[in-house]
C-alpha positions in Angstrom: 24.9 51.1 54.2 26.8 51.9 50.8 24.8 54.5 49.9 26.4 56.2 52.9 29.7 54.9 52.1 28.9 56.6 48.4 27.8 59.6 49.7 30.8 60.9 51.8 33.2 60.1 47.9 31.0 63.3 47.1 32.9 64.4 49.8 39.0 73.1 43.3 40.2 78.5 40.7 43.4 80.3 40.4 46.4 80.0 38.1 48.1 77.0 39.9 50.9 74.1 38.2 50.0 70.7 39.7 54.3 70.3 40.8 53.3 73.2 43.6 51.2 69.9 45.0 53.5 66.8 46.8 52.7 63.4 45.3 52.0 60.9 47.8 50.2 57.5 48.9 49.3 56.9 52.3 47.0 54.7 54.1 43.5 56.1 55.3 40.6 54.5 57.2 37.2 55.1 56.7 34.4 55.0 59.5 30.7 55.1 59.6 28.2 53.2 61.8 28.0 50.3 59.4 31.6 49.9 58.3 34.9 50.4 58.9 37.8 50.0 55.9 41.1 50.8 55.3 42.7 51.7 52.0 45.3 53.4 49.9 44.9 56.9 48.7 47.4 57.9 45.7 48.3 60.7 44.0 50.7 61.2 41.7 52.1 62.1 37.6 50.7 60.1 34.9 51.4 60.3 30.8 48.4 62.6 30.0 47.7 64.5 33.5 47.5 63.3 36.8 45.4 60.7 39.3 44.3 60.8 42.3 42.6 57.4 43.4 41.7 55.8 46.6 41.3 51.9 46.8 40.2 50.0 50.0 38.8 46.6 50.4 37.9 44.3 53.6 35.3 41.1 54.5 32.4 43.0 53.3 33.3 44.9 50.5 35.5 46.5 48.4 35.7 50.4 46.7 37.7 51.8 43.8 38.0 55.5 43.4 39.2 57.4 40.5 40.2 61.1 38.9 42.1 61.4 36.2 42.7 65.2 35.5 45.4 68.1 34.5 45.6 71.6 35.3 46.0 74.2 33.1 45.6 78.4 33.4 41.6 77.8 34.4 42.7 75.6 37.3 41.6 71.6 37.3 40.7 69.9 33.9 38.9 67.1 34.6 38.9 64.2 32.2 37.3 61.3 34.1 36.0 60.2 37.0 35.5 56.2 37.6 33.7 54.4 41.0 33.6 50.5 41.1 32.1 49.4 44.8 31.3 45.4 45.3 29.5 43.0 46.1 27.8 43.7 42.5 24.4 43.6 42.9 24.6 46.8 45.1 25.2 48.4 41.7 27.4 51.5 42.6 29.5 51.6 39.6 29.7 55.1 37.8 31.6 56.8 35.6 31.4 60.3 34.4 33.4 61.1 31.1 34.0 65.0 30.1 33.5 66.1 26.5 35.6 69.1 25.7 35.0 69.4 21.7 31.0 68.5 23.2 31.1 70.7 25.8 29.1 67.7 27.5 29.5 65.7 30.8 28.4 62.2 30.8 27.4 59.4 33.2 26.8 56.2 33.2 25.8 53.4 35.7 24.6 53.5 38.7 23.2 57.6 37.5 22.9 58.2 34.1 22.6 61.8 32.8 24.8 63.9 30.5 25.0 67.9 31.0 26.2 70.7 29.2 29.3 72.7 30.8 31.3 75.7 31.0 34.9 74.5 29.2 36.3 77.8 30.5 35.2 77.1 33.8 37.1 74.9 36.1 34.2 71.5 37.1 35.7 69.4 39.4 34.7 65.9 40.7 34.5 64.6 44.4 38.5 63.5 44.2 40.3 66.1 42.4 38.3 68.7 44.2 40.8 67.4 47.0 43.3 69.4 45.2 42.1 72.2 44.2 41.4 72.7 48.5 45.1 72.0 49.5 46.1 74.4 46.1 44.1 77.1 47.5 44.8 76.3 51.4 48.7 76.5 50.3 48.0 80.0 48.4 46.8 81.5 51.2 43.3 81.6 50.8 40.7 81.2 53.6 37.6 81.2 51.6 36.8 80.2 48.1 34.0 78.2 46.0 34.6 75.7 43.6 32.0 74.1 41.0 31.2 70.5 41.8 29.4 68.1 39.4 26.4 66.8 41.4 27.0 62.8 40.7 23.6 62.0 41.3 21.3 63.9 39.1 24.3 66.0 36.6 25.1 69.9 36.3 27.1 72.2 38.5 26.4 72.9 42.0 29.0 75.8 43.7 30.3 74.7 47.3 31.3 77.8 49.6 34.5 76.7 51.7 35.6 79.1 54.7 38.8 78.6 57.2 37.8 78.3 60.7 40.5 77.8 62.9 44.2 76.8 63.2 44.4 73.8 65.4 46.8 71.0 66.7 46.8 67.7 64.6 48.1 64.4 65.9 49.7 62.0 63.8 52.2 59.1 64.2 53.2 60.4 67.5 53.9 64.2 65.9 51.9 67.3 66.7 51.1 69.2 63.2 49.7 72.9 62.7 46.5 71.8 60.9 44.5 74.5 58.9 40.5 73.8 59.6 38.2 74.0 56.9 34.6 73.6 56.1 32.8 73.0 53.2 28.8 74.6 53.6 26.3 74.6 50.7 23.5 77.2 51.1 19.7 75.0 51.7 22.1 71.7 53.1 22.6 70.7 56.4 25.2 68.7 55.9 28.9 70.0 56.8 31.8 68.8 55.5 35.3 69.6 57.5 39.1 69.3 56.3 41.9 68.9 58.7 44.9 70.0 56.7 48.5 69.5 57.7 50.7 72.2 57.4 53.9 70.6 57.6 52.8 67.5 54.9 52.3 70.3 52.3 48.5 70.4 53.9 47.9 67.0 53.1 44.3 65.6 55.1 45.0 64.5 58.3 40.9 64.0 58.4 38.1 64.5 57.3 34.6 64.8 58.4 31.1 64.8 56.9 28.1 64.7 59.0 24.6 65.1 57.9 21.1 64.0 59.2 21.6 60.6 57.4 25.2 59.8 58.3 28.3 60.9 60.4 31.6 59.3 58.4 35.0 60.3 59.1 38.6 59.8 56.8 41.4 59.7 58.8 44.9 59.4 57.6 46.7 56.2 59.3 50.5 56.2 57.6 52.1 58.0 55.0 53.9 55.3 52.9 55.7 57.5 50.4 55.8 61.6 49.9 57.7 63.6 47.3 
């Protein structure tokens, strides 16, 4: 069951300034066929950079999510990326640190690995890769890649995202123009797709990732502060 529920966290570059993105927390619920949660996604200005973290607890368990990141002229600078799921013995923690000086990207916990990378190249991790999209969804462009760690086994892996439609998004009794965008990875069957809300400053209105092992869905509930 959590390794479902860890799988969809693993669910960008252009010149960009991170003020050109809305700081916000809002309430999200995530659903799978084993669990259902709700929890707080944040992002917003920090001393050194920026965070974007998601926390969510319930009867059965509880999650922790964590980027911490700036942007500069390459586009996301990621600094670390922390995930703390309970009851402990499920062992789920991880935490990837990134070496600039080492050119080296570290894990430790639940995978350990460390891997060499690109400093001049824009690596994102599964939460701050959630930026880089509505950065790129907001600049106008319908199809891009961006260089993911893989959190299971190290390195880089480039994801291929494409718009496919412009649909109409529900949300607290409002109709939004919602940009549609999926996420494909040439050899995987798995699909990931973004529901982005024009009108938020493209925050996710949801998000779906299905593949032959799970179907989970992240769906925004109430926006509790914006701006």
């Amino acid at each position: 069951m959590m390794n479902k529920i860890f799988s969809f966290a693993l669910l960008i570059s252009i010149n960009v300034y991170a003020s050109e993105i809305t700081e916000y927390k809002a309430k999200y619920q995530f659903d799978s066929e084993e669990i259902s949660i709700t929890g707080i996604r944040e992002f917003s200005k920090i001393d050194n950079g920026y965070e974007l973290k998601f926390r969510a607890s319930n009867l059965v368990a509880r999650m922790y999510f964590s980027s911490l990141f700036d942007i500069n002229e390459n586009g996301i600078k990621s600094s670390k990326y922390e995930i703390r799921i309970r009851p402990r013995f499920l062992k789920r923690d991880q935490q990837i640190d990134f070496d600039y000086q080492s050119s080296i990207v570290k894990s430790v916990g639940r995978n350990e690995w460390e891997s060499s990378f690109n400093v001049y190249e824009a690596a994102v991790d599964p939460l701050n890769a959630q930026i880089m999209i509505r950065k790129n969804i907001k600049n106008g462009m319908n199809k891009f890649s961006l260089n993911l760690i893989n959190m299971k086994e190290g390195g880089i892996e480039k994801y291929s995202y494409q718009v496919s439609d412009i649909a109409k998004c529900s949300f607290d009794q409002s109709i939004y123009k919602c940009v549609v965008l999926e996420r494909i990875r040439e050899g995987s069957s798995r699909k990931t797709t973004y529901y982005l809300a024009e009108e938020l400053d493209f925050m996710f209105i949801k998000i779906t990732d299905v593949s032959e092992e799970w179907n989970n869905t992240l769906e925004l509930k109430e926006i509790l502060s914006f701006g």
